[in-house]
C-alpha positions as CSV (number, residue, x, y, z in Angstrom):
1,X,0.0,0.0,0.0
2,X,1.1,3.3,-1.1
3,X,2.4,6.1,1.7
4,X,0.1,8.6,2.1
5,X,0.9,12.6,2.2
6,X,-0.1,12.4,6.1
7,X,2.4,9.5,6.8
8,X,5.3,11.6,4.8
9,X,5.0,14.6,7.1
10,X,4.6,12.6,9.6
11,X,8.0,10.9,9.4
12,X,10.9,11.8,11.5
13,X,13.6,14.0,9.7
14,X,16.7,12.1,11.2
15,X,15.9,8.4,10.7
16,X,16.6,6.6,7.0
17,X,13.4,6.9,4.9
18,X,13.5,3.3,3.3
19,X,13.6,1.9,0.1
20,X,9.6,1.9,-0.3
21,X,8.7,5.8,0.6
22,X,11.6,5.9,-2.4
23,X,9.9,4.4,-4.8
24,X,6.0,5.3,-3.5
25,X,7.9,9.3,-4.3
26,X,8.6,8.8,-7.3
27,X,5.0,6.7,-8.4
28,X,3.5,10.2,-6.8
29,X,5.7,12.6,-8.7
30,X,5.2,10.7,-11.7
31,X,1.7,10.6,-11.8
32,X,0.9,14.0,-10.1
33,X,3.0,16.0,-12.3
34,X,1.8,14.3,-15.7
35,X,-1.1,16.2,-15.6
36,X,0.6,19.3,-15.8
37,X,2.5,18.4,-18.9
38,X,3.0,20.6,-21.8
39,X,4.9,20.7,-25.5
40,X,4.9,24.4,-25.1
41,X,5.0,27.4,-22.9
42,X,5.1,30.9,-22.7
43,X,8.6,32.9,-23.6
44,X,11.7,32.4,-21.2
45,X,9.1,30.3,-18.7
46,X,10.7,28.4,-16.1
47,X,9.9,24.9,-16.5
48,X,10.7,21.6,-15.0
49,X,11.9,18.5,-17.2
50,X,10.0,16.0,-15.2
51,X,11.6,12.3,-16.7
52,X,14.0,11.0,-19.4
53,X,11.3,11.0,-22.1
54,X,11.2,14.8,-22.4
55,X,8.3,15.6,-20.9
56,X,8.6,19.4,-19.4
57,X,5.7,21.1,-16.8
58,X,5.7,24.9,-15.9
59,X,7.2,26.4,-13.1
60,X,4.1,27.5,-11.3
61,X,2.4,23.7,-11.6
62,X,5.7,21.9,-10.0
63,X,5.2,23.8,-7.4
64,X,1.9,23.8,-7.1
65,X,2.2,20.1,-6.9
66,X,5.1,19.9,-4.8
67,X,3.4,22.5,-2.0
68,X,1.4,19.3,-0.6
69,X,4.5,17.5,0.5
70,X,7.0,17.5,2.9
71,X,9.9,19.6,0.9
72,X,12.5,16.7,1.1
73,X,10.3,14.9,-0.7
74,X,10.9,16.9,-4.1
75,X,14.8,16.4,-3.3
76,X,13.9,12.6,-3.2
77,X,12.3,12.9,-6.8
78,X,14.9,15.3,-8.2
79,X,17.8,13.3,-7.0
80,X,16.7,9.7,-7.7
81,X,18.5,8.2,-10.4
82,X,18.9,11.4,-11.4
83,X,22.2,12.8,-10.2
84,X,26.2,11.2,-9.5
85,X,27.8,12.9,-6.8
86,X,31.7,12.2,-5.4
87,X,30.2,10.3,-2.8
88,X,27.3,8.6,-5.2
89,X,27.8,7.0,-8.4
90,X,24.3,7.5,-8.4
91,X,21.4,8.2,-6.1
92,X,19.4,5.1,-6.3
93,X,16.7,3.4,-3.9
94,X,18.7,2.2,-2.2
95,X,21.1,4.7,-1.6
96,X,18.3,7.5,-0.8
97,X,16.0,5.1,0.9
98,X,19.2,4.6,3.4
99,X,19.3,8.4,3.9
100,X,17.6,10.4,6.4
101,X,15.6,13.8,5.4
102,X,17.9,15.9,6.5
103,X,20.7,13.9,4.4
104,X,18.8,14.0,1.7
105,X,18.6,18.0,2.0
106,X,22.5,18.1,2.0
107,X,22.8,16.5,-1.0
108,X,20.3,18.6,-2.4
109,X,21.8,21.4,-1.5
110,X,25.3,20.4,-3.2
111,X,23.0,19.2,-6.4
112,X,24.1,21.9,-8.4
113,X,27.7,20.2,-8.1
114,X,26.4,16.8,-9.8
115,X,25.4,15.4,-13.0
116,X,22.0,15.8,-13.4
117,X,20.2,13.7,-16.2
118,X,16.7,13.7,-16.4
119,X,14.8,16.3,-13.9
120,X,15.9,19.6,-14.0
121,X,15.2,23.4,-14.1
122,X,15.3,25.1,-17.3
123,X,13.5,27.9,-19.2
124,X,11.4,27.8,-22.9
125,X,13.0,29.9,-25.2
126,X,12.0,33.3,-27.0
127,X,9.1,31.6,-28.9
128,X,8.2,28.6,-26.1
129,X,9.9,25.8,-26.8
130,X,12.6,23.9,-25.1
């Protein structure tokens, strides 16, 4: 059975999160932010790339989406197979789910020192596109 938005605030911020509230992220983020998809936005708008297919969602609906949950679990999302680090080859289940929250916010935080593949911040161009 899936975690529920409840459960994830209600976890404790300095014990590992576990392989499952890993994955049951990711099934959330994947479906939640799917609705928001678009093939094109306004000029220079922040958008998200949400997966490795391409798919990209405005600024304004990530976080929209995001503001129901605890905020380490975007980092969980943004770094899950999604980023290498010196002390990750990469940031899988099992390495986040042996993470606490507050781990997971440190490696967040030095995210902009990684390679990130799939999620990301970028914006549209001058006509919309990305």
């Amino acid at each position: 059975m899936m975690i529920t938005v409840e459960e994830l605030k209600a976890m404790p911020l300095d014990e590992p999160i576990g392989e499952d509230v890993v994955n049951d992220i990711e099934v959330m983020a994947n479906t939640g932010l799917s609705h928001f998809i678009k093939k094109s936005f306004e000029p220079c708008e922040g958008v998200y790339r949400i997966d490795d297919f391409g798919d990209y969602v405005p600024y304004e609906d990530w976080r929209k989406f995001w503001s129901a949950f605890p905020e380490w679990c975007e980092w969980v999302f943004f770094l899950h197979d999604n980023a290498h680090s010196d002390d990750y080859w990469n940031f899988t289940t099992e390495v986040l789910g042996g993470l606490t929250p507050i781990e997971i916010g440190e490696q967040y935080d030095a995210s902009s020192d990684y390679d990130i593949d799939f999620v990301f911040y970028t914006e549209a161009d001058d006509e919309g596109h990305v």
